[in-house]
C-alpha positions in Angstrom: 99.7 140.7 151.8 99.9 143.9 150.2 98.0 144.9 147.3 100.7 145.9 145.1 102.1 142.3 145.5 98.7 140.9 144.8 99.2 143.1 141.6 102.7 142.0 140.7 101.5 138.2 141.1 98.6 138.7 138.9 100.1 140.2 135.9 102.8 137.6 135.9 100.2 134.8 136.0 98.7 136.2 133.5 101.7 136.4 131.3 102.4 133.6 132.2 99.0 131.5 130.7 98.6 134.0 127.8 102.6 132.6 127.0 100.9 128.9 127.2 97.8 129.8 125.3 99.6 131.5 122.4 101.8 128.4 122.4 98.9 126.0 121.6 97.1 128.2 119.6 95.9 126.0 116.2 96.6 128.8 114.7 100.4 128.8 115.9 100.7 124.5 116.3 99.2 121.9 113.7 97.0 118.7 114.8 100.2 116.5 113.9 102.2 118.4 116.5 99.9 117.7 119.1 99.7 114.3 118.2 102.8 113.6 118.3 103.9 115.5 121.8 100.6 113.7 123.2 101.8 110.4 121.9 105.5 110.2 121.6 107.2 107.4 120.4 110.6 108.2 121.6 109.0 108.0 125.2 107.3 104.6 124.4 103.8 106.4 124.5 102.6 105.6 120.5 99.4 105.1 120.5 97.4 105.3 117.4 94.1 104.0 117.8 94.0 106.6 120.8 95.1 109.1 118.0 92.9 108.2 115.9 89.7 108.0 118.2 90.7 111.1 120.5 89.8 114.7 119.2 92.6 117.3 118.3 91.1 119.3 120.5 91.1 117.3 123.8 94.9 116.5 122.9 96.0 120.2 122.6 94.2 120.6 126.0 96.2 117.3 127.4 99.4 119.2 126.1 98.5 122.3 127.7 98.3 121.0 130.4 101.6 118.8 130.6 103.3 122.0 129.6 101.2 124.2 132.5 102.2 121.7 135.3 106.1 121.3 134.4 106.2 125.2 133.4 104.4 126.4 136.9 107.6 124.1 139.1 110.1 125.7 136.9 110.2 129.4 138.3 106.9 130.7 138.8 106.7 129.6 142.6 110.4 131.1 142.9 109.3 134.6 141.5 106.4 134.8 143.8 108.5 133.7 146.3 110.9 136.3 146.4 108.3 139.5 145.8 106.1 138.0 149.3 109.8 138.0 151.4 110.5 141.4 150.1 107.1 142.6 151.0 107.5 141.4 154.6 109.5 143.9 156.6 111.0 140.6 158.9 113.0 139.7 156.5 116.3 142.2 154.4 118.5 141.5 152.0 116.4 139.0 150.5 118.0 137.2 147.2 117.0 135.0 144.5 119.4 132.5 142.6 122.3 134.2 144.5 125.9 132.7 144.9 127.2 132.2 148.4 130.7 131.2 148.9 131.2 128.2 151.5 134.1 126.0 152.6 134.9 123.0 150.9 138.6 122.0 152.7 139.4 118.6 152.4 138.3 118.2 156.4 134.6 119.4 155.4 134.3 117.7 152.5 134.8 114.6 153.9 132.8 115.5 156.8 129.6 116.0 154.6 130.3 112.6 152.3 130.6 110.5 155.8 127.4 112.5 156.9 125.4 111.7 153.8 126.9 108.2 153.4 125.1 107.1 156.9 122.0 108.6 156.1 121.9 106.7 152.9 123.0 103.6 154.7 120.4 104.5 158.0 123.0 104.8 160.4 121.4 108.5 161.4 118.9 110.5 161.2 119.0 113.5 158.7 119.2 116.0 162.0 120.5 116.6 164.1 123.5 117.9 161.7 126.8 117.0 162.8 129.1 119.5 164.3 131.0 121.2 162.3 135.1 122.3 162.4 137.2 124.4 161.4 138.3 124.3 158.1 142.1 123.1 157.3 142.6 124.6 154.0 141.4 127.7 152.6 139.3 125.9 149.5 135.8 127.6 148.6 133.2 126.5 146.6 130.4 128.8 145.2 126.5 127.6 145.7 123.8 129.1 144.1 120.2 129.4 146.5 116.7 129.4 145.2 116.0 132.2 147.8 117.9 134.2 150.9 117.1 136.7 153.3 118.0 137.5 156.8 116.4 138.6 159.4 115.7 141.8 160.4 116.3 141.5 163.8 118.5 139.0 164.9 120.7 138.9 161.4 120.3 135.1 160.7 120.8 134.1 157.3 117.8 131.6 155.7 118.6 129.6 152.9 115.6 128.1 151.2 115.8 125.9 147.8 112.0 125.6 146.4 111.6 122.4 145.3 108.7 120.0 143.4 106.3 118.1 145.7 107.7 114.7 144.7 111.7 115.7 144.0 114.2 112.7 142.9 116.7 110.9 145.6 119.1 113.0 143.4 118.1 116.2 143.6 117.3 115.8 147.7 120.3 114.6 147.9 122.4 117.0 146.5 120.3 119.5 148.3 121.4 118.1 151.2 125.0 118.1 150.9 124.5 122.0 149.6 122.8 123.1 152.8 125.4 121.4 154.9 128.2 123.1 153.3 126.4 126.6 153.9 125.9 125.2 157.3 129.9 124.7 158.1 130.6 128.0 156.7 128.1 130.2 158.0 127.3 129.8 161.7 124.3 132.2 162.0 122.0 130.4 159.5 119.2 128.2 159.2 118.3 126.2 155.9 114.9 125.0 154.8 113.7 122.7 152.0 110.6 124.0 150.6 107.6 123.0 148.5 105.0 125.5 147.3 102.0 122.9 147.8 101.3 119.6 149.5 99.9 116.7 147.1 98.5 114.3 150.0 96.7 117.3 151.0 97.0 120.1 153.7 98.2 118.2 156.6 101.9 117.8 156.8 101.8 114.8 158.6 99.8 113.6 155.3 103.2 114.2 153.5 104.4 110.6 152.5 107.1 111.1 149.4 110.0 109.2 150.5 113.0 110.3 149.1 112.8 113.9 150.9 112.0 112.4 154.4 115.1 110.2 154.1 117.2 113.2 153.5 115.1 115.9 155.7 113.4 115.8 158.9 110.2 117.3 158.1 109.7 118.9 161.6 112.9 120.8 161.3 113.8 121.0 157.8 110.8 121.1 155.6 108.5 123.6 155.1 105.0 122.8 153.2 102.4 124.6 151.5 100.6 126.8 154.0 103.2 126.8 156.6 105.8 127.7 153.7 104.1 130.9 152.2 102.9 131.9 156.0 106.5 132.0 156.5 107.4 134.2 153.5 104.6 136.7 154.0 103.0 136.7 157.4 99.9 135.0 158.6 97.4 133.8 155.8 99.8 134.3 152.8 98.6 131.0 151.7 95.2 131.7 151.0 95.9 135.4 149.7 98.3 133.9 147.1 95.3 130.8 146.1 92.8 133.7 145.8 94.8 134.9 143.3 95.4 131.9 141.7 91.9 131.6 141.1 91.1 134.9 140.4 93.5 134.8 137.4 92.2 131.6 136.0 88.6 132.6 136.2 89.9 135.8 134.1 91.7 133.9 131.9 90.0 130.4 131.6 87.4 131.3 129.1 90.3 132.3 126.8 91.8 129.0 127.2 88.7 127.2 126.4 87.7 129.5 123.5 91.7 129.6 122.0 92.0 126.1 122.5 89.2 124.1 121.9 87.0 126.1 119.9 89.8 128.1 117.7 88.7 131.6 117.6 
């Protein structure tokens, strides 16, 4: 990977934590706050012997941290994402959040529904996809895509959405149904469902969360951790990306700590 994109990720991770540390500064967020997002009634989590017994300190840390791990799914992996494909001369015309126009006739709509109906219902596997016709109306639909590219070479078009480790049967779902309209409308293409890490660990075949095998076959359709970043930026991306990871929160850990716990 090249330095400058080393660089680029660094000083956004580090924008990123100082944005999280400023935000639970003591100086910037009371105890009460903290109490409260740690222990919120609305979500049925009041608790206030815990409270009462638990330092403000540990709490604002337990906040951080809620706040890091949904903050770090939301656009962080899709930012370094982009900057590794554009750094990889494979891949042109890469994209991020783009809108793609795609059929949506009356014939392939129905054709996707009937499709993702017998999945749901274990009548077929999630690929093979089925075949795809012409379309018998000129009806479009615009989809937006995490990230695109093509390749160099042979001009396919990839279509990756860059999911979280444990998505919702909703959100496979309709990612599903997306990819298969691209599919009918552009021939020269190849789609991919992609998660930045693995949480059983770094075997695939570890991979256990059910809602995306039901919609993808994780041979074919799935890309994981290493394998993903590999992908995106050549061989041993992965590691290159974790070393700066950890580089960055070595750097910027004893701020935390300091900002956070001890006030100063």
């Amino acid at each position: 990977m090249k330095g400058t994109v080393k660089k680029s990720i660094e000083t956004y991770l580090e924008g990123f934590l100082q944005g999280l540390i400023n935000k639970y500064d003591p100086k910037v967020i009371k105890d009460e706050v903290i109490k409260r997002a740690a222990f919120d009634e609305k979500r049925g989590e009041y608790k206030p012997f815990h409270t009462a017994l638990i330092p403000s300190e540990l709490l604002r840390i337990q906040s951080f941290f809620r706040s890091f791990s949904t903050s770090l799914g939301q656009g962080v992996f899709e930012y370094i994402a982009k900057i590794v494909a554009e750094s990889n001369n494979r891949w042109i015309e890469v994209k991020s959040n783009h809108k793609f126009k795609a059929f949506a006739s009356p014939n392939i709509q129905s054709l996707v529904d009937t499709f993702i109906e017998k999945i749901l219902n274990k009548k077929v596997a999630p690929y093979p996809y089925p075949e795809f016709s012409k379309p018998d109306s000129k009806d479009t639909k615009k989809i937006v895509v995490d990230l695109s590219f093509k390749d160099a070479k042979t001009g396919t078009i990839f279509f990756i959405e860059i999911k979280s480790p444990k998505p919702n049967k909703d959100q496979t779902r309709q990612t599903k149904e997306k990819f298969l309209f691209l599919l009918a409308t552009y021939s020269n293409s190849k789609v991919y469902y992609a998660l930045p890490y693995n949480p059983y660990g770094e075997r695939k075949e570890n991979y256990k969360w059910s809602f995306t095998k039901m919609f993808f076959d994780l041979k074919k359709e799935v890309l994981i951790g290493k394998e993903f970043w590999d992908f995106l930026g050549g061989e041993n991306t992965y590691e290159e990306i974790l070393g700066v990871f950890r580089a960055v929160g070595e750097r910027k850990g004893k701020e935390i700590i300091r900002r956070l716990i001890k006030g100063s």
